[in-house]
N, C-alpha and C positions, 0 to 999 in steps of 0.2 A: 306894950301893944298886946290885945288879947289875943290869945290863938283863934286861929278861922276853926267852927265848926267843922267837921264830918259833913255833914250836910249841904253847907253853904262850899265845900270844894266840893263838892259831886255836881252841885248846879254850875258851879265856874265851867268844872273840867266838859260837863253835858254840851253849855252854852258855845266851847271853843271846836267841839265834834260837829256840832249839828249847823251850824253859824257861819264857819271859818270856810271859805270853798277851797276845792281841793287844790294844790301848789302843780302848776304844771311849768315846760321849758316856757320861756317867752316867744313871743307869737314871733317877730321879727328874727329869732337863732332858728327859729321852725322852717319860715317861707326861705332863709338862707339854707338850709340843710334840702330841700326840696328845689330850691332853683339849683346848687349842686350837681344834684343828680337828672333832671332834665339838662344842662349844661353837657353833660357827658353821653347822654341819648341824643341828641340833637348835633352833636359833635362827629357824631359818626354814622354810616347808611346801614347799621346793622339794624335787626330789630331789639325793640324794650326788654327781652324776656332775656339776652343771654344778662344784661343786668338786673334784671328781678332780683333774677334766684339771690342773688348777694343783697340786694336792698329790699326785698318784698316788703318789710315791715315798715317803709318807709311812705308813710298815707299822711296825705292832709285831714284825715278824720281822727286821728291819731296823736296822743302827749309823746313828741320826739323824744323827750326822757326815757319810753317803753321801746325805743325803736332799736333793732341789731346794730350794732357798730357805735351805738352814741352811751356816753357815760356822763350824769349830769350832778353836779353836786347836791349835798344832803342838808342844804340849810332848812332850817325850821320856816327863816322869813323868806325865803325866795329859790328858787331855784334853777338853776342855768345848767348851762351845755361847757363842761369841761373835757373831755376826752373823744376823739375819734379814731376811731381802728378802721382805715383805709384802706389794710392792703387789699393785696390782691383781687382788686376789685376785677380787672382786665385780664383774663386768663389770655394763656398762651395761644389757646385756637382761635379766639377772638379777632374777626379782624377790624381792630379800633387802631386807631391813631389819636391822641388826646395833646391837645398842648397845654401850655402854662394857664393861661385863660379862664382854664375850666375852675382854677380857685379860687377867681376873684369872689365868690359867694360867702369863702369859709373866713376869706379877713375882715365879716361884718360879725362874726364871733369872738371878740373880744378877752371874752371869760378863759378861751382855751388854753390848756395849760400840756394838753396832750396831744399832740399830732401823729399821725403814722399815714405816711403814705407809699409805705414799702410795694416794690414790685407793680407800678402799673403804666410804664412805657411811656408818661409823659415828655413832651417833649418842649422845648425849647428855653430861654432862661427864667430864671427863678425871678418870681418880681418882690425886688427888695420893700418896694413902697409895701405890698400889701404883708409883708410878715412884718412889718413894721410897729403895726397896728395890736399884734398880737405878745403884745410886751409882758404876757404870765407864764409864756412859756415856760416849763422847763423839760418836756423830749422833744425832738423833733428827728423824725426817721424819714429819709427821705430815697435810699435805698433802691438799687434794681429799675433807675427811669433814666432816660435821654435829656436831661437838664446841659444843658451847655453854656458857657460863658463864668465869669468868674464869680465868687463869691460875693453876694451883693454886700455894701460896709453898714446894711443896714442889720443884717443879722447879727451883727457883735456889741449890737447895744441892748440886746436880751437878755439884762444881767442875771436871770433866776436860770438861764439854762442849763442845767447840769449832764443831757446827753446828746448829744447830734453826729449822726451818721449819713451819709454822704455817699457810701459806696457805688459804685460800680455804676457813674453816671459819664458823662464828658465832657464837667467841668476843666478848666483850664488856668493858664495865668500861676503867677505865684502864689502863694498861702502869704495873706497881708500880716503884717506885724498889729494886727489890730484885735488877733485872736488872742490876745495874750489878755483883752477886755474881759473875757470871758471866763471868770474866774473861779466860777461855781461848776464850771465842769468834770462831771467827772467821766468823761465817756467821747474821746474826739475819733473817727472813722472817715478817711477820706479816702480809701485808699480805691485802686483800678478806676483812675480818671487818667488827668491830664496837666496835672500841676508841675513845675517845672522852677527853675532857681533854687535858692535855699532856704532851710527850716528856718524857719526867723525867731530868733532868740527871745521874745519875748516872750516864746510857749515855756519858756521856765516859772514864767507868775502864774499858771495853772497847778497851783500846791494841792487840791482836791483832786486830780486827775489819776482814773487809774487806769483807763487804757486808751493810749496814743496809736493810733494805725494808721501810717502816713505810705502803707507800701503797692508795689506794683503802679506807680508815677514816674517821671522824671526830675526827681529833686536832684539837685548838684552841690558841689562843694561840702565843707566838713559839717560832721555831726554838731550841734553846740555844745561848746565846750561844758557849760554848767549845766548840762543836760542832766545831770546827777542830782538836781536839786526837786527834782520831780518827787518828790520821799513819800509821795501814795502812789506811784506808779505798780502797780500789779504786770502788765502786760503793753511790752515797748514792741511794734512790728514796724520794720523800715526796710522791708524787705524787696527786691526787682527798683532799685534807682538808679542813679549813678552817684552815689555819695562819694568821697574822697577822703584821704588824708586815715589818720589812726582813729582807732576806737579810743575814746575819751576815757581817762583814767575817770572821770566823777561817776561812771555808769558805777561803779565799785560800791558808791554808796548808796544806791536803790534796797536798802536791806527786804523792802516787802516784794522784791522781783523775782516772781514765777516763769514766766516767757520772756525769753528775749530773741527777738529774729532778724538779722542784718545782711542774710546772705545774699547773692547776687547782688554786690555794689563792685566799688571800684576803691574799697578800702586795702588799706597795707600797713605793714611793722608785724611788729609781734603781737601774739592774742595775750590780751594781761595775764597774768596769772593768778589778780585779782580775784575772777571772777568765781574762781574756786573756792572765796568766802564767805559767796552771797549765800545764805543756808537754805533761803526759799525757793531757790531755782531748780523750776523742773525742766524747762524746755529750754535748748540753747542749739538753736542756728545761726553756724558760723560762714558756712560754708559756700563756694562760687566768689571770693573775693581773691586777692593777692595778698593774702595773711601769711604769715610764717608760723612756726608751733615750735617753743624751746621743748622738746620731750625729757620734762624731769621726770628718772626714775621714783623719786623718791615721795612724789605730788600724792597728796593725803585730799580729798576733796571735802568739803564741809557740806556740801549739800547730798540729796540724792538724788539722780535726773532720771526721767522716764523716759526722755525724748533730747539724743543727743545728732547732731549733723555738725561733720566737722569734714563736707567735702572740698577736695581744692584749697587743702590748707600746710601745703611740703610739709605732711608728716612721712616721716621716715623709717626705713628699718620695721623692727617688729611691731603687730598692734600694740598699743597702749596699755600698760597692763592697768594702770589707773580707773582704767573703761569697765573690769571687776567687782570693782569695791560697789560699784552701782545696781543694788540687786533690785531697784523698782525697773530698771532699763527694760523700754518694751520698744523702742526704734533706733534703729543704731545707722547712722549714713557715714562712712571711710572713703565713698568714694572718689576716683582720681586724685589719690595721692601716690604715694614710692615707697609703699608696704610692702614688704617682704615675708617671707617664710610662709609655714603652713595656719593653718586656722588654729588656733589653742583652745586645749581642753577645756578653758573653765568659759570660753562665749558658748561652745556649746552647753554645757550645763547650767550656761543663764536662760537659758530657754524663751529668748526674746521673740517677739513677732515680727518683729521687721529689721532683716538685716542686709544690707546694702552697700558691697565692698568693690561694685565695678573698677574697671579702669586700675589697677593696681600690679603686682608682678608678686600676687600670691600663689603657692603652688601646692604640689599635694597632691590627696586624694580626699574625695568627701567623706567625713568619718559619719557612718550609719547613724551615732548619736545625733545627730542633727536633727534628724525624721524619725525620733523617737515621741516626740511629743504633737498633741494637735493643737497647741497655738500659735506655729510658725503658718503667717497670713502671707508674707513677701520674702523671696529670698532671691537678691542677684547677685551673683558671681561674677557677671561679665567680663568677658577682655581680659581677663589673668591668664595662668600658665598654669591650671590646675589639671589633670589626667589622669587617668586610669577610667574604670569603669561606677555606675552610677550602684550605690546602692542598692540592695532588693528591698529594702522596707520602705525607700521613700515614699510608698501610697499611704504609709502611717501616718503621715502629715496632710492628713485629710481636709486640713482649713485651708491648704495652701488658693491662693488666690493668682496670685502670679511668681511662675518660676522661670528665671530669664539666666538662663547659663551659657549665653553665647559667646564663640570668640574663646572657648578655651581648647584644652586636648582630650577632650573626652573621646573614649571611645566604648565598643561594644554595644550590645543592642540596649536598647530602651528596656528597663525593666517590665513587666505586665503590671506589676503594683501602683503603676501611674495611675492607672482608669479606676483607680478606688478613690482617688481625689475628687470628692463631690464638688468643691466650689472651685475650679479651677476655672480662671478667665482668660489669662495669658501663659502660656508656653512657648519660651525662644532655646530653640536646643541650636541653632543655625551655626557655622562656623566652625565645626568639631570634626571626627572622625568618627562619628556613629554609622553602623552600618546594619546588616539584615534586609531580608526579603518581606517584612514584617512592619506594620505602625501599628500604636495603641488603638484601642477598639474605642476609650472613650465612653467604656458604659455608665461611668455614673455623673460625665460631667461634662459639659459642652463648651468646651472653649472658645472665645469669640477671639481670640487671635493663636494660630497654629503655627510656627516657625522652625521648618526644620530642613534649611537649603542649607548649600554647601556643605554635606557630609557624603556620606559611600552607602545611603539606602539604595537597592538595589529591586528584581523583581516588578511585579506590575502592584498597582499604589490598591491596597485592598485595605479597607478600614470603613468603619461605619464612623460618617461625618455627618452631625444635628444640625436643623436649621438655626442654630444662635452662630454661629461660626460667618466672622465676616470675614475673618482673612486667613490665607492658607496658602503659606507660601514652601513649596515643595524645591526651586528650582537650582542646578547644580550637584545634580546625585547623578545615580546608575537608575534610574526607573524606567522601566521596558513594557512595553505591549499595549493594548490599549486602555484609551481613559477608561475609570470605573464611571460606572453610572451611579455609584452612588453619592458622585458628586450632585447630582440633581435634587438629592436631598436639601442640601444648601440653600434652604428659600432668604436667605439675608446675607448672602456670601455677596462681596463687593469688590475683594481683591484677590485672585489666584493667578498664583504665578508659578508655571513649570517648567521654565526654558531652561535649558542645557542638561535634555536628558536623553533618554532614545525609546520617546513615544511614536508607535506608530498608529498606522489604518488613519481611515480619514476624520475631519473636524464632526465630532458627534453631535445631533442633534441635540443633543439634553442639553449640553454648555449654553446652548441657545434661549433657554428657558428659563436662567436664570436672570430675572429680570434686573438685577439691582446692581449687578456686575457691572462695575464704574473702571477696572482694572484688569486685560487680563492679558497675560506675557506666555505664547508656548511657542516661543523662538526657541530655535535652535533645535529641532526634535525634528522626525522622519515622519512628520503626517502628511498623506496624500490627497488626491481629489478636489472637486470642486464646489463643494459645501459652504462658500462664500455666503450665500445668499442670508443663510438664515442670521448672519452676524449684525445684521439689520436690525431683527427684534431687538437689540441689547441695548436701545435708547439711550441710557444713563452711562452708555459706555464713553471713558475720554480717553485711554489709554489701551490701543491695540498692538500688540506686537506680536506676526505670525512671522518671523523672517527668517531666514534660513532654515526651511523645511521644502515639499516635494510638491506644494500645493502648485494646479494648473486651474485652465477658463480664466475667464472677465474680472476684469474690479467689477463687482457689482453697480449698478447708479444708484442705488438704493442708499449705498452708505453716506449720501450725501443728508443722509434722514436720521444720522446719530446725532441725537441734541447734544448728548452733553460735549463734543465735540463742536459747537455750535458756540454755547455758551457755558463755559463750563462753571458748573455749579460750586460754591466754596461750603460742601457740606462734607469731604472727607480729610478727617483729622479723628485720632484718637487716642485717649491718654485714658489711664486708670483711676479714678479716685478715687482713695479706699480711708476709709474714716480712722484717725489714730485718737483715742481716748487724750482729752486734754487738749487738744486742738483742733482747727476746725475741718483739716481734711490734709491727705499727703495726693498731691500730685503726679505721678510716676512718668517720665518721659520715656515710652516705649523702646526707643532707638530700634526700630526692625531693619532689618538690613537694608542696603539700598537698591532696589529698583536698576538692573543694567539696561543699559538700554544701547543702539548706536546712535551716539554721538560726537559731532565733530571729526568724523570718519573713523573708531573708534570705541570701544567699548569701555563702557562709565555708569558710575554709580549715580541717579537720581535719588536727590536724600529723600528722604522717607516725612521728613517735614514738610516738603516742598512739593510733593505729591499733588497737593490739590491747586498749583498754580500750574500745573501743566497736561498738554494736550496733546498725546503723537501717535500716529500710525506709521506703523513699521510694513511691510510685505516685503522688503527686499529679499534677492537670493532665492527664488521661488523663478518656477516657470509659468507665472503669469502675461497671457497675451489679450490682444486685443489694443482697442482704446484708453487713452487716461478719461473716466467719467469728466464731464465741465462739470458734473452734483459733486467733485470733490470741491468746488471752489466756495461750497458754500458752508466749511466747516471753520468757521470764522474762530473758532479757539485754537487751533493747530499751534503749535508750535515746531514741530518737526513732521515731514514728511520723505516719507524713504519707501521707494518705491523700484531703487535701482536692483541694477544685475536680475533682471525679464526677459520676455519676449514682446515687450508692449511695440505696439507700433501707430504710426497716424500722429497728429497734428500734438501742440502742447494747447489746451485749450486756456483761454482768454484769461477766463474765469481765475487761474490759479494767483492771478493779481489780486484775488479779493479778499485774501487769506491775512489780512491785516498784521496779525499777531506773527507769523512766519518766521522761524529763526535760521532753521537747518534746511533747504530744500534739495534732495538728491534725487534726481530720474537717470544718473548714470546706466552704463552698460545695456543698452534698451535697442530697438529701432525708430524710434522717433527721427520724424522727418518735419522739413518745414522749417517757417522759423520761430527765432524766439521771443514771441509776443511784447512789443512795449508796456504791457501792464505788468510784468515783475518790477518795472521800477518805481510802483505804489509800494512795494514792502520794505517799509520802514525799518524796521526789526530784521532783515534778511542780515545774516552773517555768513554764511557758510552755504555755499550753492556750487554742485558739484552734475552739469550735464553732458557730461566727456562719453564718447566712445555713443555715439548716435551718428545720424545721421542728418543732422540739423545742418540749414543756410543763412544766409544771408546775414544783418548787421544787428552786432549783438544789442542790446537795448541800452539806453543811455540816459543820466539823471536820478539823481537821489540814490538809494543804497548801488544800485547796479554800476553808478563809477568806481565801489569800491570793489565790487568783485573782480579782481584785473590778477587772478591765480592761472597761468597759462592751462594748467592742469586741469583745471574746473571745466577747459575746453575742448581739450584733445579730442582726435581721432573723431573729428566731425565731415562733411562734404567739403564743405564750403563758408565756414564764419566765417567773420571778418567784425572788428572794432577796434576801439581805441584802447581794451580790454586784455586783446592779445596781439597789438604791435601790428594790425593788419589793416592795412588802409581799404576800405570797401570802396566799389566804381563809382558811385554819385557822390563819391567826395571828393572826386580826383577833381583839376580845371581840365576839360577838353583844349587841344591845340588849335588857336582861330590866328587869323593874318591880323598885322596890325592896323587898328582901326584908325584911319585918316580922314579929313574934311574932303567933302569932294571939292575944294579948290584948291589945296595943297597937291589932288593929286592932277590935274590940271595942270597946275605949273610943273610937275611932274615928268608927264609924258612928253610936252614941247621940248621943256629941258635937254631930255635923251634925244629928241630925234635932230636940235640943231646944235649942240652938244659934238654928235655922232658926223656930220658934215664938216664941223668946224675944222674939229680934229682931225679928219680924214686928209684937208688940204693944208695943214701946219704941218705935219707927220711929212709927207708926200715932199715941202718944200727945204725942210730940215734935212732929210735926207740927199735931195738933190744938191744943197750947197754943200756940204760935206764929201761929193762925190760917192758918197757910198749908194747912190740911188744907178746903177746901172743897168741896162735894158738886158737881157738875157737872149745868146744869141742862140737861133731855133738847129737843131740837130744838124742839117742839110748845109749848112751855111757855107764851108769850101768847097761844095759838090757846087754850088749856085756860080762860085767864083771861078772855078774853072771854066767854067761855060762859058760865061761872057769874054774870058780872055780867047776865046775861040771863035 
């Protein structure tokens, strides 16, 4: 065949430019990608624009091939819509609600081989019919939405899938053994749902799989046994389930295993010692199981780990010196186990960033080395037996981010070298023997949690505290005089707590100003006056405790106007997450000390977890008089109120029935008169109800919680109760004494009865006597005076 001219290919190549119309997406993948997004504008009563901004390029004037978020293949003869980038379409401030519905558009795109629909709050289940349709998958991210209900069976016949994630939705049900269809994957992500039974062994036929994340669910039972056969497994997480039984000896043969994480289960036996061959393993969480640990001396490890957690695993005696030989190690977790002795010289001069030895019975002093270097990010000590005094150079360790050494024997004053710690976030010094008239100044770093009760600070509290600072807990020292004002600094402080110390002068206006104070405790201190009122502003307040202090006047009626006492809000919780190289984030559970409060007649710790499910006011022990406000009845989140040892006086109002939530109620030691309103026995939740030494009558209330408060005690030293409560029968329960009730023709026959009865007998009597001779007539005084006579 002759070759084509020069010439005669320039007129082809002309003819197929000028001729051929330009290749755009298909009209029908177009009006689907556009009814989409009207779908999700019409779905909700916002306006169009907070979606523009993310879709603007998306016009019907427009080749959806040009359009942001869409990716369409490169064929010569055709061209279609393969890829969409979904997420975050629905920002956080947005207030949309989207359900499943909104996608039935996208399963008339066939061609799709890319999905993402990360982070956009949809809700309800996944409709199996319409991914059915979309048989070229292979990602699908589904990621950061409200999807619920199980795994449809129609997703596992998408055999080209090689990724699908699933996270952090509230899927349900088991994980079907039908994933194991799914062959080509190499990427499974289910985890912080709701799946539950066990790993179903057929995820062994997943041979391309290189990361499995099945954690933060409730799976149960053992791990599978051939779990080991997974031999592209990169990254195994099975972390927060309830799994059982041993770690499977096959995990041994993962040779490409870099992460493994199985802690928080319900695993036991010993940890292999296997797993010290695998050479690729960088990350190994063991820890929060019922593991055992043989401590071989002589344990040579084959790999080198960057990130080791071996918490809650009975190791014993000294640290591990095996822990050495790991010189990539930049996280180190020992905690709560039964370690002994001091800290050794060579973890210090591993100069790790994160190390983490809570809970243990290590002792000492802290060697300066420590805080010679700035890449120490975390360092806890907690709960040991460590003392003496804190280093002067520890502000060398300027990355520090959080330093949590509560709970041991420290003492002496706080070094000043602190406040050169620029990123400091947490400090827990609490439970020590630190003392001074002195706190850090805090100049280069603003900590958002402050922890330093229970030690011997002493003087009046002078420190310059920043608005980042949300908690600041001072209580259980020597601190004297009055509040500083420059707590009003604090425009984000939420929780400050200074009870058990020897504050006086009255409640200062500034505390009042801080508007975001959800917490605050200055029980126990010698503050005077009656400065109530303004406690009012503190809206967002749910936990009030002024009790035993000098404070006099009124319950304010106002405090019936603190919301979060109303409804208490589930926004205070907080934890640290600090990024560790190699994984996706360490999560630090704070443990700040607990919250005392009275309760149960009693003083107790409220965990520090459980903070944000609870609601109390305290004012006990104060010379408060007056009225109980009825605006107290409308603080419907209360769980405890304490109100006794007062001068309150007058009625118990109605209201306080309405306080639904109610566990603890105490108005002891008071002058309360009247009685005790039938609406306490609406509270369900009452446990502990203590109105002794008043001046209350009448009959104690009766039905549902209130039969069971029957504590004589709870009663005492009242006028006049009476119930079924304290063994005391009240008058309209008694029967009045009435005659007995007869027909009136019974008593008819009655009265005749008696009166010929009463004759009858009178002459049977009279005639019985006479024949018997005992009936003789009685002779009258004069009788031989008469006889003489006549014989005259």
């Amino acid at each position: 065949m002759a070759k084509l001219s020069p010439l005669l290919l320039l007129l082809i190549l002309g003819h197929v430019i000028f001729f051929t119309p330009t290749l755009s997406c298909p009209e029908y993948q177009k009006q689907a990608l556009l009814h989409f997004k009207a779908s999700i504008i019409n779905a909700t009563s916002s306006t169009e624009s907070t979606l523009l901004n993310r879709l603007q390029s998306w016009s019907s004037s427009s080749d959806c091939c040009n359009w942001d978020r869409v990716s369409c293949s490169s064929s010569f003869s055709s061209r279609t819509v393969i890829a969409l980038y979904l997420e975050d379409l629905i920002l956080q401030k947005d207030p949309m609600v989207l359900t499943s519905t909104i996608l039935t558009p996208l399963f008339r795109i066939k061609s799709l081989t890319y999905l993402d629909l990360y982070h956009n709050r949809i809700q309800g289940e996944l409709p199996g019919d319409g991914f059915a349709n979309l048989t070229k998958l292979t990602y699908l991210d589904l990621t950061g939405n409200d999807f619920i209900g199980s795994i449809p069976s129609q997703l596992f016949n998408l055999r080209y899938l090689q990724y699908l994630n699933m996270r952090y939705n509230s899927f349900h049900g088991n994980i079907p053994k039908e994933i194991g269809n799914l062959t080509k994957l190499q990427e499974l992500c289910l985890q912080d749902n709701n799946f539950f039974d066990e790993i179903p062994s057929s995820i062994q036929n997943l041979k391309e799989l290189k990361v499995l994340d099945l954690s933060h669910n409730s799976l149960s039972m053992e791990i599978p046994i051939d779990i080991g056969n997974l031999s592209s497994i990169v990254n195994l997480c099975l972390t927060d389930n309830k799994l059982t039984g041993i770690i499977p000896s096959s995990i041994q043969k993962l040779t490409n295993l870099e992460t493994l994480q199985l802690e928080n289960n319900l695993l036991n036996g010993e940890i292999p010692s296997g797993f010290f061959n695998i050479t690729g393993l960088k990350t190994l969480f063991l820890g929060g199981n019922n593991l055992t640990w043989n401590n071989k001396a002589n344990i040579v490890p084959k790999f080198a780990l960057s990130v080791l957690s071996m918490k809650s695993c009975g190791l014993k005696g000294k640290i591990p010196y095996w822990i050495s030989m790991h010189k990539t190690l930049e996280f180190l977790d020992l905690s709560d186990n039964q370690l002994e002795g001091m800290l050794p010289h060579w973890l210090v001069e591993m100069k790790m960033q994160y190390i983490i030895m809570s809970d243990n019975n290590l002792t000492g002093s802290l060697p300066p080395g420590l805080f010679d270097y700035s890449n120490l990010v975390l360092l806890c000590l907690s709960r040991n037996n460590f003392h003496g005094e804190l280093p002067n150079n520890i502000g060398n360790a300027n990355s520090i981010m959080a330093l949590m050494l509560d709970g041991n024997n420290f003492s002496g004053k706080v070094p000043e070298s602190i406040n050169n710690i620029s990123y400091l976030v947490l400090l827990d010094l609490s439970n020590n023997k630190f003392s001074g008239n002195t706190l850090p100044n805090f100049w280069y770093s603003s900590p958002e949690i402050i922890d330093f009760s229970s030690n011997e600070f002493s003087g009046e509290i002078r420190t310059n505290f920043f608005d980042k600072t949300r908690i600041l807990a001072l209580g259980k020292n020597k601190f004297s005089g009055y509040l500083s004002r420059t707590l009003a600094n604090m425009r984000k402080l939420e929780y400050l707590d200074i009870h058990d110390n020897k504050i006086t002068g009255e409640l200062p206006d500034f505390i009042c100003q801080i508007s975001t104070l959800q917490i605050l405790n200055l029980g126990n201190n010698s503050l005077q006056g009656s400065n109530l009122d303004c406690i009012s502003n503190l809206t967002s307040l749910r936990i009030l405790d002024l009790s035993s202090n000098h404070l006099v006047g009124e319950i304010p009626a106002k405090f019936g106007n603190l919301t979060g006492m109303i409804e208490t809000p589930d926004v205070f919780s907080y934890f640290l997450d600090i990024g560790i190289n190699g994984i996706n984030g360490f999560i630090l559970d704070t443990k700040i000390h607990d919250l005392i409060v009275n309760w149960e007649k009693s003083k107790q710790g409220l965990s520090f977890d459980n903070l944000k499910l609870y609601s109390l006011l305290d004012l006990s022990m104060n010379q408060l008089s007056g009225d109980i406000p009825a605006s107290l009845g409308s603080l419907n989140a209360l769980k405890l109120l304490n109100i006794s040892f007062n001068n309150l006086y007058g009625r118990l109002p109605t209201s306080l029935g309405y306080l639904e939530n109610l566990e603890s109620l105490d108005l002891s030691h008071n002058n309360l008169s009247g009685s005790i309103p039938q609406s306490l026995a609406k509270l369900q939740q009452l446990t502990i109800l203590d109105i002794s030494n008043n001046k209350l009558t009448g009959k104690i209330p009766i039905g549902c919680q209130m039969d069971t408060m029957d504590d004589p005690s709870s009663y005492a030293n009242n006028c006049g109760l009476c119930g079924m409560q304290i063994q005391v029968s009240c008058p309209e329960d008694l029967s009045p004494t009435k005659p007995p009730r007869v027909e009136k023709k019974e008593t008819w026959f009655s009265w005749e009865g008696v009166g010929i009865g009463y004759v009858i007998g009178f002459f049977v009597t009279v005639g019985i006597l006479y024949l018997t001779n005992s009936f003789v007539p009685t002779k009258p005084p004069n009788y031989r005076r008469q006889q003489r006579g006549r014989r005259v």
